[in-house]
N, CA, C and O atoms as CSV, one atom per row, in Angstrom:
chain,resi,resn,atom,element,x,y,z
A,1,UNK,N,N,18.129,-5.493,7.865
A,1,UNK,CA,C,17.417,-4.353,7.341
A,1,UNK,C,C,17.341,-3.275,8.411
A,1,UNK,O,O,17.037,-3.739,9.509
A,2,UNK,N,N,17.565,-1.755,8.383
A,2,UNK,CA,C,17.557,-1.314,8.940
A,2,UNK,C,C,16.330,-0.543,8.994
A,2,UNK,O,O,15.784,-0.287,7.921
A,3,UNK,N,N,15.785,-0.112,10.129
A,3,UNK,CA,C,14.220,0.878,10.222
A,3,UNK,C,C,14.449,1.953,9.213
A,3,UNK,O,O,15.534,2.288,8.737
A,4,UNK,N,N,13.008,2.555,8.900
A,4,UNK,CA,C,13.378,3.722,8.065
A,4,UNK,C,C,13.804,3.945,7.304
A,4,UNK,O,O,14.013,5.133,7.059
A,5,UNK,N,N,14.249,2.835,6.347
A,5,UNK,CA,C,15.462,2.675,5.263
A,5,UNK,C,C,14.711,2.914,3.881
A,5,UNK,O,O,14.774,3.856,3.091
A,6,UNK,N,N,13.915,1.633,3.863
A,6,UNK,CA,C,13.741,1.682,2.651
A,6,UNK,C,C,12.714,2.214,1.684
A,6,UNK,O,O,11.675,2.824,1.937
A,7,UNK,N,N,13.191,1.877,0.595
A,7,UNK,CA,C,12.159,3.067,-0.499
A,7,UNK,C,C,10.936,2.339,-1.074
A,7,UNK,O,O,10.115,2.895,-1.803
A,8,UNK,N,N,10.875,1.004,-0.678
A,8,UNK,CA,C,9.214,0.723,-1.237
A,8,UNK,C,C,8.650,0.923,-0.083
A,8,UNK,O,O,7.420,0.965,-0.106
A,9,UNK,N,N,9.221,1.073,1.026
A,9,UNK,CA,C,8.223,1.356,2.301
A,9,UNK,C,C,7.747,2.963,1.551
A,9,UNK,O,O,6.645,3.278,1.101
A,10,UNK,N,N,8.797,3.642,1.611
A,10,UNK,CA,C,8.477,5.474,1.455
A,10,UNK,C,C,7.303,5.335,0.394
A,10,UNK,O,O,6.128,5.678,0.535
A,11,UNK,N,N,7.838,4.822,-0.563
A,11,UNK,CA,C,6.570,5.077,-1.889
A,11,UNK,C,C,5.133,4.325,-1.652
A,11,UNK,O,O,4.152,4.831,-2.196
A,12,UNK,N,N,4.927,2.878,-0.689
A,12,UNK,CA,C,4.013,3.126,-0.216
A,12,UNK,C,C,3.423,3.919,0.187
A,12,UNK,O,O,2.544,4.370,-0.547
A,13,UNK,N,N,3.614,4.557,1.691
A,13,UNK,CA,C,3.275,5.947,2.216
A,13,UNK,C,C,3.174,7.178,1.469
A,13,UNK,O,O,2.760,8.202,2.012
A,14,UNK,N,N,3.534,7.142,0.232
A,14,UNK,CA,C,3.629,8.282,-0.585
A,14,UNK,C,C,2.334,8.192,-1.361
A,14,UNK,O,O,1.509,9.100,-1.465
A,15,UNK,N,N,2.243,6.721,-2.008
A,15,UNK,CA,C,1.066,6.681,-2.925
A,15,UNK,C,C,0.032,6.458,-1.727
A,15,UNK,O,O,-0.619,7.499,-1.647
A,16,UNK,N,N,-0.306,5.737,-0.968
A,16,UNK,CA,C,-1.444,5.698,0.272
A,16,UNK,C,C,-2.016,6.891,0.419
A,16,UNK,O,O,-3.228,7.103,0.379
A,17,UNK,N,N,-1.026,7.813,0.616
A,17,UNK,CA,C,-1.336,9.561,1.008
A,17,UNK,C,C,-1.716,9.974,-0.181
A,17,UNK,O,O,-2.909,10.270,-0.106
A,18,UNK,N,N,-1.351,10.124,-1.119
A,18,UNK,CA,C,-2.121,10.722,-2.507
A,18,UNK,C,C,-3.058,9.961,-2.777
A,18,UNK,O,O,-4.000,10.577,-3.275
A,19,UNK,N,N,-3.299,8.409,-2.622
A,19,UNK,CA,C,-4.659,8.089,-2.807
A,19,UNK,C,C,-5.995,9.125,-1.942
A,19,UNK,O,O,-6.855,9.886,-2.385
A,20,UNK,N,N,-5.630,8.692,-0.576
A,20,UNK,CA,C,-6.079,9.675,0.530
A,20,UNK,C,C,-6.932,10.363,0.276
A,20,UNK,O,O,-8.139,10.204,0.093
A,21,UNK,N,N,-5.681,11.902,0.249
A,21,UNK,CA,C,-5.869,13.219,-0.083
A,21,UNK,C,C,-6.016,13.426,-1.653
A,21,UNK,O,O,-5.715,14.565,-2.007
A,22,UNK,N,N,-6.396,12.606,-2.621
A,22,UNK,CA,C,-6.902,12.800,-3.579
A,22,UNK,C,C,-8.593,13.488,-3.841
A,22,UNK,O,O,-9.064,14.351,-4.581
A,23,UNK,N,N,-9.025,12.753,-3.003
A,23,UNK,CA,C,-10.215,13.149,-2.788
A,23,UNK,C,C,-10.463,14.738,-2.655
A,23,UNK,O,O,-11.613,15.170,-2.738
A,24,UNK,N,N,-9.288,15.661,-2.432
A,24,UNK,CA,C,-10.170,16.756,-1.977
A,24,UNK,C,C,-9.911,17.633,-3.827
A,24,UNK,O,O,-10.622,18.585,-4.148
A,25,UNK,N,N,-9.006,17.167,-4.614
A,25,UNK,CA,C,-8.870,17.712,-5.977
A,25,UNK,C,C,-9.799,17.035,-7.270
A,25,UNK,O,O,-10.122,17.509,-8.359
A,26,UNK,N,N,-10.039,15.849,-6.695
A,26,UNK,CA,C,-10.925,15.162,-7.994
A,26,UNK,C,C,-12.209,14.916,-7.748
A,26,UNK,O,O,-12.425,14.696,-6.556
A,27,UNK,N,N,-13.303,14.864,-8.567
A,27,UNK,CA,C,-14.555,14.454,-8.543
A,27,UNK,C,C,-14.666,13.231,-7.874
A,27,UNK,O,O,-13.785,12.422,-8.163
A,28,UNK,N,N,-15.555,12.850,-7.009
A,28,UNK,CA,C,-15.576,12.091,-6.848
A,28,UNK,C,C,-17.454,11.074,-6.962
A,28,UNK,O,O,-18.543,11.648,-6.936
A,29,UNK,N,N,-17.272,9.779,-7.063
A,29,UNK,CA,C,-18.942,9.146,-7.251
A,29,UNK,C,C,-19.126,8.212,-6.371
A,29,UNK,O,O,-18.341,7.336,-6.007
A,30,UNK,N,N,-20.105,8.410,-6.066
A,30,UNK,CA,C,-20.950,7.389,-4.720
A,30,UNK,C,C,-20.389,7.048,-3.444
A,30,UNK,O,O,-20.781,7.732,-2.498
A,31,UNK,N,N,-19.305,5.866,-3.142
A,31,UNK,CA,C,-18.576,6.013,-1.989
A,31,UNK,C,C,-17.105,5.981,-2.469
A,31,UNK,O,O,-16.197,5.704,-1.685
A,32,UNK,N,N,-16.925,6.220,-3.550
A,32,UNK,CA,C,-15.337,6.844,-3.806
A,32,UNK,C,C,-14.564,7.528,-2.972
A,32,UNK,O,O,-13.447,7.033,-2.820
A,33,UNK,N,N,-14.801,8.569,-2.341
A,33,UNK,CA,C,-14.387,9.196,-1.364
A,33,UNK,C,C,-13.885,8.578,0.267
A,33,UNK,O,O,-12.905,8.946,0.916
A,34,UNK,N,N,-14.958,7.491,0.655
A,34,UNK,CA,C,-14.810,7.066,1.555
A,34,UNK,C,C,-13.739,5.463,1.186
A,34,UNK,O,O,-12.995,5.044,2.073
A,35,UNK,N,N,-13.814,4.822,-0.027
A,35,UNK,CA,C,-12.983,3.765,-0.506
A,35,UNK,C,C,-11.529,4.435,-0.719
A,35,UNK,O,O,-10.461,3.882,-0.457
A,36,UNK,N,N,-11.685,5.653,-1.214
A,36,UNK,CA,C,-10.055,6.184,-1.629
A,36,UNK,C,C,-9.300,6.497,-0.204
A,36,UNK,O,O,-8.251,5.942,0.124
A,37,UNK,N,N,-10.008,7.494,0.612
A,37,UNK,CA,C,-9.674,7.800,1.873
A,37,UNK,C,C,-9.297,6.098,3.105
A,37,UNK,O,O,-8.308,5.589,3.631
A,38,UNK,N,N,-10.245,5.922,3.055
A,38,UNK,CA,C,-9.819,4.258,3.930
A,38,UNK,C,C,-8.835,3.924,3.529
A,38,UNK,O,O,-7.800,3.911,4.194
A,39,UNK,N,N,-8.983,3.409,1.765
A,39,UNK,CA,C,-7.537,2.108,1.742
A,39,UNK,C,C,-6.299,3.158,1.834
A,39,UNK,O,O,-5.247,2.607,2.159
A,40,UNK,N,N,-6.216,4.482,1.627
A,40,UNK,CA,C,-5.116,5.030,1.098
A,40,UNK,C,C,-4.672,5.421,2.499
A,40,UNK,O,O,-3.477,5.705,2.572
A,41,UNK,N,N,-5.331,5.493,3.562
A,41,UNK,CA,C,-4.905,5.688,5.122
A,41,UNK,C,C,-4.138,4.053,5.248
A,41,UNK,O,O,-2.955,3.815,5.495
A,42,UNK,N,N,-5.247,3.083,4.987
A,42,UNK,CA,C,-4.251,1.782,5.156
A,42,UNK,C,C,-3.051,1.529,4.722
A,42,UNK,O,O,-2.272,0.880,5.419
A,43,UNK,N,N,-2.787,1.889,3.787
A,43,UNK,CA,C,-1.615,1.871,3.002
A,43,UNK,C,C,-0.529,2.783,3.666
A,43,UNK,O,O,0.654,2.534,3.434
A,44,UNK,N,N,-0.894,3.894,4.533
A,44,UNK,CA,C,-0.064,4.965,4.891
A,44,UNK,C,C,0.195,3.945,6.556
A,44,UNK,O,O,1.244,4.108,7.180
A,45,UNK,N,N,-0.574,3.246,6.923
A,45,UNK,CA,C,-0.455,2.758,8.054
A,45,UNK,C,C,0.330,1.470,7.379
A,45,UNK,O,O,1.265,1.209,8.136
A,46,UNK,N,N,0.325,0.830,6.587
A,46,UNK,CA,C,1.319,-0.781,6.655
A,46,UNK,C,C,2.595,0.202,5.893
A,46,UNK,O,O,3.685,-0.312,6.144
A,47,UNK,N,N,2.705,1.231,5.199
A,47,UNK,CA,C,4.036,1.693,5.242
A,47,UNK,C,C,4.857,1.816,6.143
A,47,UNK,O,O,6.076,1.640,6.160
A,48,UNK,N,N,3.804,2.275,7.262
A,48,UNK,CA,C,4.902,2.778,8.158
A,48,UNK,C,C,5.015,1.309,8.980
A,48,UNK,O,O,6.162,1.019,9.320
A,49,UNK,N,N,3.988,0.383,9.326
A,49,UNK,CA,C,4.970,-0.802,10.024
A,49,UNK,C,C,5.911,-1.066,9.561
A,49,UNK,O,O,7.016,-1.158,10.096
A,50,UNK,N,N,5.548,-1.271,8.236
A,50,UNK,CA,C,6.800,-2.082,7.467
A,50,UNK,C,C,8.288,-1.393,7.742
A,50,UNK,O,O,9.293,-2.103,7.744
A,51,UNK,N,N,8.392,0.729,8.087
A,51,UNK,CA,C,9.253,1.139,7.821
A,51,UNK,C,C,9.754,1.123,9.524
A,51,UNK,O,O,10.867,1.543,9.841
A,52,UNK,N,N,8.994,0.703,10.314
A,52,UNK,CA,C,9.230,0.601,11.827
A,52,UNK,C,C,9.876,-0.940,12.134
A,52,UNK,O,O,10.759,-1.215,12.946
A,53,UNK,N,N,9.292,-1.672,11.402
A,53,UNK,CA,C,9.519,-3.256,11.617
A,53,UNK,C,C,9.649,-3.768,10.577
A,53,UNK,O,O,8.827,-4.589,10.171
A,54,UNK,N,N,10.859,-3.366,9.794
A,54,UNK,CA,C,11.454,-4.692,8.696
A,54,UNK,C,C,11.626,-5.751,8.916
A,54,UNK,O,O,12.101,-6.078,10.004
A,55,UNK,N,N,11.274,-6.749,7.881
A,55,UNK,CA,C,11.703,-8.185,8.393
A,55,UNK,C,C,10.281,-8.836,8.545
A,55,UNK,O,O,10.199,-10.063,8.597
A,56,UNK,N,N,9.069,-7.983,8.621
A,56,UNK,CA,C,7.335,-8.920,8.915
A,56,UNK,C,C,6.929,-9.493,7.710
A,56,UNK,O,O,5.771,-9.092,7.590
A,57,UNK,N,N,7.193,-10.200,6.737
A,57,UNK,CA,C,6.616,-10.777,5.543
A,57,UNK,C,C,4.679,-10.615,6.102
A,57,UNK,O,O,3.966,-9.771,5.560
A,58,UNK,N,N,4.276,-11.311,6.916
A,58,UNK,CA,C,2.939,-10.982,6.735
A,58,UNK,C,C,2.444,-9.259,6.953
A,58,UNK,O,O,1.247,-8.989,6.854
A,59,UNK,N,N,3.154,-8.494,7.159
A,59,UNK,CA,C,2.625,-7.276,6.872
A,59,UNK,C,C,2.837,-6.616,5.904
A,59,UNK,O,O,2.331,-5.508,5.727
A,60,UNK,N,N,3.744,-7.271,4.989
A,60,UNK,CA,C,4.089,-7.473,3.407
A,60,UNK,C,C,2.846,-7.712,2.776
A,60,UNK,O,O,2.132,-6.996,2.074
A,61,UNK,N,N,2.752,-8.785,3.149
A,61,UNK,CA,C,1.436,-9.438,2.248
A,61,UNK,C,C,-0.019,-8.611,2.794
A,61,UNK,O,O,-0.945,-8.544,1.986
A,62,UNK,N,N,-0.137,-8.187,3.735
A,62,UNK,CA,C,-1.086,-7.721,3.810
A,62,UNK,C,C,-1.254,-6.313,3.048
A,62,UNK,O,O,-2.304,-5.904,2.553
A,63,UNK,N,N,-0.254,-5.780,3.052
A,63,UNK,CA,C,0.006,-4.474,2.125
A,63,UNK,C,C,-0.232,-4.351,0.807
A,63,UNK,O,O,-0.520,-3.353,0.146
A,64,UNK,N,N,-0.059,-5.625,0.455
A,64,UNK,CA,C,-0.535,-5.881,-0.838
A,64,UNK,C,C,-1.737,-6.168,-0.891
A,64,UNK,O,O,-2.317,-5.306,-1.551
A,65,UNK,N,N,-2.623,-7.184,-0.420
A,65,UNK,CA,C,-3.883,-7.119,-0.465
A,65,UNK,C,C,-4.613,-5.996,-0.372
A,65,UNK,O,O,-5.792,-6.100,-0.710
A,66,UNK,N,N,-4.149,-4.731,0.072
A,66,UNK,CA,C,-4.876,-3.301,0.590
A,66,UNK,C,C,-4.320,-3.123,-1.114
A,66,UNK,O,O,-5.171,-2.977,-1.992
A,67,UNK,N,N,-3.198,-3.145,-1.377
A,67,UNK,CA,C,-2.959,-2.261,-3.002
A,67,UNK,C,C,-3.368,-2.868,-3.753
A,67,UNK,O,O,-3.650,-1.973,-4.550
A,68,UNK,N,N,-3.684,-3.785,-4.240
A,68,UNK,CA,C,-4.752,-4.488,-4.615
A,68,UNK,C,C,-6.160,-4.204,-4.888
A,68,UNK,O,O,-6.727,-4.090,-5.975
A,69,UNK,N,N,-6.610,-4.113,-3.719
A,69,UNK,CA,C,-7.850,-3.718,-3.251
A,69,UNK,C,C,-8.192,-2.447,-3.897
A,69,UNK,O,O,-9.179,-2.300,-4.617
A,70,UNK,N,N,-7.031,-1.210,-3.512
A,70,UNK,CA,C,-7.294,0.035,-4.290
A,70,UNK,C,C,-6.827,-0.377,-5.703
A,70,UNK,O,O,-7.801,-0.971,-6.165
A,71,UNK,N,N,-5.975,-0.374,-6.510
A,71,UNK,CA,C,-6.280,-0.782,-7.527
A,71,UNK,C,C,-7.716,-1.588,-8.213
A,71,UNK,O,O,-7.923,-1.199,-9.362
A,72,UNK,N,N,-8.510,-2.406,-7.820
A,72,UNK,CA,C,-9.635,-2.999,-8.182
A,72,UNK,C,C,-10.506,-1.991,-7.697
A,72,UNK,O,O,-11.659,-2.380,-7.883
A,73,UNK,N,N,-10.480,-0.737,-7.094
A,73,UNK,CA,C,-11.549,-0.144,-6.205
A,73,UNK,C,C,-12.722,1.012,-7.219
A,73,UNK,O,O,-13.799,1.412,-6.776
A,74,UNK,N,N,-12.199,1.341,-8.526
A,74,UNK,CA,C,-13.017,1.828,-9.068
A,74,UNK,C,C,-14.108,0.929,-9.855
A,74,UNK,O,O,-15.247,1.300,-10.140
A,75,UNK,N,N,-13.569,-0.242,-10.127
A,75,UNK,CA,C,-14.262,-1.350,-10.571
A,75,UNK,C,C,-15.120,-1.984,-9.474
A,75,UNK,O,O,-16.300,-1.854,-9.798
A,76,UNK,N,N,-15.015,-2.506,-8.511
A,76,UNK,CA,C,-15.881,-2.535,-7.307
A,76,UNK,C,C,-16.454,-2.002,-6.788
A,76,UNK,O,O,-17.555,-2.379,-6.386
A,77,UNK,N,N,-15.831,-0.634,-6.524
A,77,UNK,CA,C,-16.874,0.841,-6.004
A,77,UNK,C,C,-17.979,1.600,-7.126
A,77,UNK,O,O,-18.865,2.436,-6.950
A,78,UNK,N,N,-17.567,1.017,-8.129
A,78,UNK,CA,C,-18.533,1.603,-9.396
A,78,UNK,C,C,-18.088,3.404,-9.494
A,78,UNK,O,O,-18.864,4.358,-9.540
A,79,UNK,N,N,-16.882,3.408,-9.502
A,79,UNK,CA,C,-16.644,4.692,-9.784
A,79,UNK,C,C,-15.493,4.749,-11.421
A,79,UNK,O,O,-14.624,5.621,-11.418
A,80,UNK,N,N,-15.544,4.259,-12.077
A,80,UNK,CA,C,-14.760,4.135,-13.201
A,80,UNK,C,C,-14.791,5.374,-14.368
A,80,UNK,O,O,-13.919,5.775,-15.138
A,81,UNK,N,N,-16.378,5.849,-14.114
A,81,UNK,CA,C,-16.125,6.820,-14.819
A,81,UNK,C,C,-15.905,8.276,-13.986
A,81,UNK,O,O,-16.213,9.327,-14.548
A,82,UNK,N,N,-15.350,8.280,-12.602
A,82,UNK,CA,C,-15.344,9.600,-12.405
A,82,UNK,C,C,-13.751,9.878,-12.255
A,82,UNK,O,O,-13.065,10.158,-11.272
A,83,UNK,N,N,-13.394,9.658,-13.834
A,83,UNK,CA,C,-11.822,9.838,-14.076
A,83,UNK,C,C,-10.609,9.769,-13.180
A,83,UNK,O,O,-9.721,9.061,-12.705
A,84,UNK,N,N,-11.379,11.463,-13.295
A,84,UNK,CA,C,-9.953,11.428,-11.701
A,84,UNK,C,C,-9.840,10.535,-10.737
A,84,UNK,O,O,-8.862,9.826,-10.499
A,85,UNK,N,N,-11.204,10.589,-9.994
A,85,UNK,CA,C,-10.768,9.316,-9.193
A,85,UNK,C,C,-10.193,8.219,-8.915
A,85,UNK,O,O,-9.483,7.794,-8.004
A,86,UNK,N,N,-10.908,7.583,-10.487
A,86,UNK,CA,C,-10.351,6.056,-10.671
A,86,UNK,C,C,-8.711,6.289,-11.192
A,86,UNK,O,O,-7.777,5.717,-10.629
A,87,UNK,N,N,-8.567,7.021,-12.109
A,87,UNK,CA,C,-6.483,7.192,-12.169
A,87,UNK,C,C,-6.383,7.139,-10.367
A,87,UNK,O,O,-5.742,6.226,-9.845
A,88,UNK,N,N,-7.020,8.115,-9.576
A,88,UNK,CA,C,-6.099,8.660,-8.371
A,88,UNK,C,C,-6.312,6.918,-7.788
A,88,UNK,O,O,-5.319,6.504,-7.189
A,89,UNK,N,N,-7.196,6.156,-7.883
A,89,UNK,CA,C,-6.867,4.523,-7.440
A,89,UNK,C,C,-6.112,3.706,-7.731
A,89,UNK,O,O,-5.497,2.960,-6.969
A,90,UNK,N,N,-6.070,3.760,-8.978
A,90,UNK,CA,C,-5.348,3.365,-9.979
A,90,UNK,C,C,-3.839,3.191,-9.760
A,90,UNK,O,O,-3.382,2.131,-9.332
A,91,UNK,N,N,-3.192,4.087,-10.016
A,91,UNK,CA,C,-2.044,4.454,-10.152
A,91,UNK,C,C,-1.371,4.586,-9.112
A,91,UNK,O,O,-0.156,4.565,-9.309
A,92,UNK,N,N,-1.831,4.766,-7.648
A,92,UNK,CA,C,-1.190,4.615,-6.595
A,92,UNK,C,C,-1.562,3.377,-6.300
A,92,UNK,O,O,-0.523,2.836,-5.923
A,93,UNK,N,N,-2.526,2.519,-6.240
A,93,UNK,CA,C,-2.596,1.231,-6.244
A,93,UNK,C,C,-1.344,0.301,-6.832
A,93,UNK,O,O,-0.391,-0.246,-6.277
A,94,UNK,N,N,-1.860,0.389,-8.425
A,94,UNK,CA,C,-1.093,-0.293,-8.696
A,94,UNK,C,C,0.906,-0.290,-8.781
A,94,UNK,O,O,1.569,-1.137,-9.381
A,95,UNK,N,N,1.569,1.124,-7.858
A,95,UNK,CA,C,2.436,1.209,-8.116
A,95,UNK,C,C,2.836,0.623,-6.559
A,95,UNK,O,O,3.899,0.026,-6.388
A,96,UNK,N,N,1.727,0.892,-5.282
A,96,UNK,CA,C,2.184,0.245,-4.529
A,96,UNK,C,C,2.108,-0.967,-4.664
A,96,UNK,O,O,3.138,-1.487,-4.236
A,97,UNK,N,N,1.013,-2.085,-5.258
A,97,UNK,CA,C,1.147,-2.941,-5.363
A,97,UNK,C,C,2.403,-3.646,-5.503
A,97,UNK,O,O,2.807,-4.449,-4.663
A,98,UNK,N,N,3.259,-3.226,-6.978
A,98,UNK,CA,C,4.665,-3.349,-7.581
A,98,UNK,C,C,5.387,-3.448,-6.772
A,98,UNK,O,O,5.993,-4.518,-6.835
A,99,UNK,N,N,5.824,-2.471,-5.507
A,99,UNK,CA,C,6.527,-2.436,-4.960
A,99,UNK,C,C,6.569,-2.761,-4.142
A,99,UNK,O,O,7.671,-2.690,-3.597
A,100,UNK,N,N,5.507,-3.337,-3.428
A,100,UNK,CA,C,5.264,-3.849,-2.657
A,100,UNK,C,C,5.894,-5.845,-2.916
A,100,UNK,O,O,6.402,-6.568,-2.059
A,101,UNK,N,N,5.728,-6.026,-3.701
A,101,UNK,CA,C,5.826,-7.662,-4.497
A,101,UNK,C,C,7.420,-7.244,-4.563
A,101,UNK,O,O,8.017,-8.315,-4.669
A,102,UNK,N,N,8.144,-6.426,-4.551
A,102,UNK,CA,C,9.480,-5.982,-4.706
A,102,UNK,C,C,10.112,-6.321,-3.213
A,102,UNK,O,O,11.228,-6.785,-2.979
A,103,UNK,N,N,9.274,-6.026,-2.450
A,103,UNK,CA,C,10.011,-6.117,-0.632
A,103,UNK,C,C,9.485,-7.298,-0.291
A,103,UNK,O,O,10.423,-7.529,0.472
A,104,UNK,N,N,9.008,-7.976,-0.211
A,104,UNK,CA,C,8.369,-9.422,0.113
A,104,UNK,C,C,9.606,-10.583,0.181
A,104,UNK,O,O,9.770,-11.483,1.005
A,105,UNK,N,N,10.173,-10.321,-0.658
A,105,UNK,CA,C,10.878,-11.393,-0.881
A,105,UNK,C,C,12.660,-10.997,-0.110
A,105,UNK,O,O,13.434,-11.882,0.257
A,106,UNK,N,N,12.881,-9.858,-0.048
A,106,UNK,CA,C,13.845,-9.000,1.265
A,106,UNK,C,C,13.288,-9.737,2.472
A,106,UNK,O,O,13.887,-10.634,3.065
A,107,UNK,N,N,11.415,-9.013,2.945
A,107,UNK,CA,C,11.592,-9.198,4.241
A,107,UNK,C,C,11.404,-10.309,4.418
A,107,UNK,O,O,11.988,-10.647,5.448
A,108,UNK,N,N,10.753,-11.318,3.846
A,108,UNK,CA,C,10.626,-12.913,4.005
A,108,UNK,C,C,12.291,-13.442,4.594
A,108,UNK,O,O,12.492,-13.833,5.744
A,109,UNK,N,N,13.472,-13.328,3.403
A,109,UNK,CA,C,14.705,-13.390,3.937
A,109,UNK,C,C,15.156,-13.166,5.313
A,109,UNK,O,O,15.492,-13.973,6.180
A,110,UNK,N,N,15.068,-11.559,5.318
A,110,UNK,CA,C,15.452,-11.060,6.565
A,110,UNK,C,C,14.411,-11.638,7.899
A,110,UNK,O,O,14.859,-11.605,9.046
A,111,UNK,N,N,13.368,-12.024,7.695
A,111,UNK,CA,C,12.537,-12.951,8.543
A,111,UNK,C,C,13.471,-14.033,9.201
A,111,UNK,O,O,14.090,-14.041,10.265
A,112,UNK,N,N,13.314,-15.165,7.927
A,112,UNK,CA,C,13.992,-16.261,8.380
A,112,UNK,C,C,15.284,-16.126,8.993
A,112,UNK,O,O,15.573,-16.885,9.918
A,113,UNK,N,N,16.123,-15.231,8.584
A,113,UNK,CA,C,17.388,-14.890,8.815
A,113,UNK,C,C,17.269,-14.945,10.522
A,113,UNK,O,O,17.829,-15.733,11.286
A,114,UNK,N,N,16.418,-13.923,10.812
A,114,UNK,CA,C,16.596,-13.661,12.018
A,114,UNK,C,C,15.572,-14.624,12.943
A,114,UNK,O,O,15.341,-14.450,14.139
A,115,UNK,N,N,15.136,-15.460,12.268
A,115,UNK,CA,C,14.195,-16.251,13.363
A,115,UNK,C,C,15.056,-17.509,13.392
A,115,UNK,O,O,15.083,-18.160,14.437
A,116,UNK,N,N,15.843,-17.952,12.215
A,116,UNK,CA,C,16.314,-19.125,12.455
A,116,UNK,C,C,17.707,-19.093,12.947
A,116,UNK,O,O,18.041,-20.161,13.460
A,117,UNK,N,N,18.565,-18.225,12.939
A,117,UNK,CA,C,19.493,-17.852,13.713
A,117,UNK,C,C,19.355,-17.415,15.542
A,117,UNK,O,O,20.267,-17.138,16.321
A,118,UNK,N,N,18.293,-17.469,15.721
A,118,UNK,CA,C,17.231,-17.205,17.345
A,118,UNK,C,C,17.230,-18.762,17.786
A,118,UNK,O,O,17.177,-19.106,18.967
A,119,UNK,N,N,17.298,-19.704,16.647
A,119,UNK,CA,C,16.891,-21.156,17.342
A,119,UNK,C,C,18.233,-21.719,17.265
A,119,UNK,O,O,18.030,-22.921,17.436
A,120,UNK,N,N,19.352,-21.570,17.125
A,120,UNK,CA,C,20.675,-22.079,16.924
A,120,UNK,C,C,21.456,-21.537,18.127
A,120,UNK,O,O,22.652,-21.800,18.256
């Protein structure tokens, strides 16, 4: 795998950042603002390991637990009805999630590939 390459890394970082910076176009309720902004910085941060260091399955999986997380976050944060918000969780959540479950099974490969070819 080469750095920088690939496109579920980019669309992570893409949806992370519009989770983000969602906050400054939509209503937001109670700590919505501070749940959208956090996970959607996290997400902009395991994009970019992932797009610096292909090949980490656990920073795979952890990427997902963060898209996850925003996806479930209007339901946990009790913000469900302040529309915008919850789509702006929503939908970048759950698309990083997707794509995220899409590279897992690449970098797991490219893992072993290169760790068990290190012991031979």
């Amino acid at each position: 795998m080469k750095k920088w390459t690939r496109w579920q890394d980019w669309t992570v970082v893409a949806a992370g950042a519009y989770a983000a910076l969602s906050v400054l176009w939509t209503r937001q309720e109670g700590s919505s603002t501070a749940i959208m902004v956090i996970l959607g910085v996290l997400l902009v941060i395991g994009g970019a390991v992932n797009l610096a260091m292909p090949g980490m399955p656990a920073a795979e999986w952890g990427q997902a637990i963060v898209a996850a997380a925003l996806l479930l976050a209007p339901w946990v944060g009790n913000f469900t009805s302040a529309t915008g918000a919850a789509w702006s969780a929503w939908i970048p959540g759950g698309v990083a999630l997707v794509v995220t479950a899409l590279a897992i099974k690449p970098s797991t490969e490219e893992y072993r590939h290169h760790h068990v070819a290190s012991t031979h």
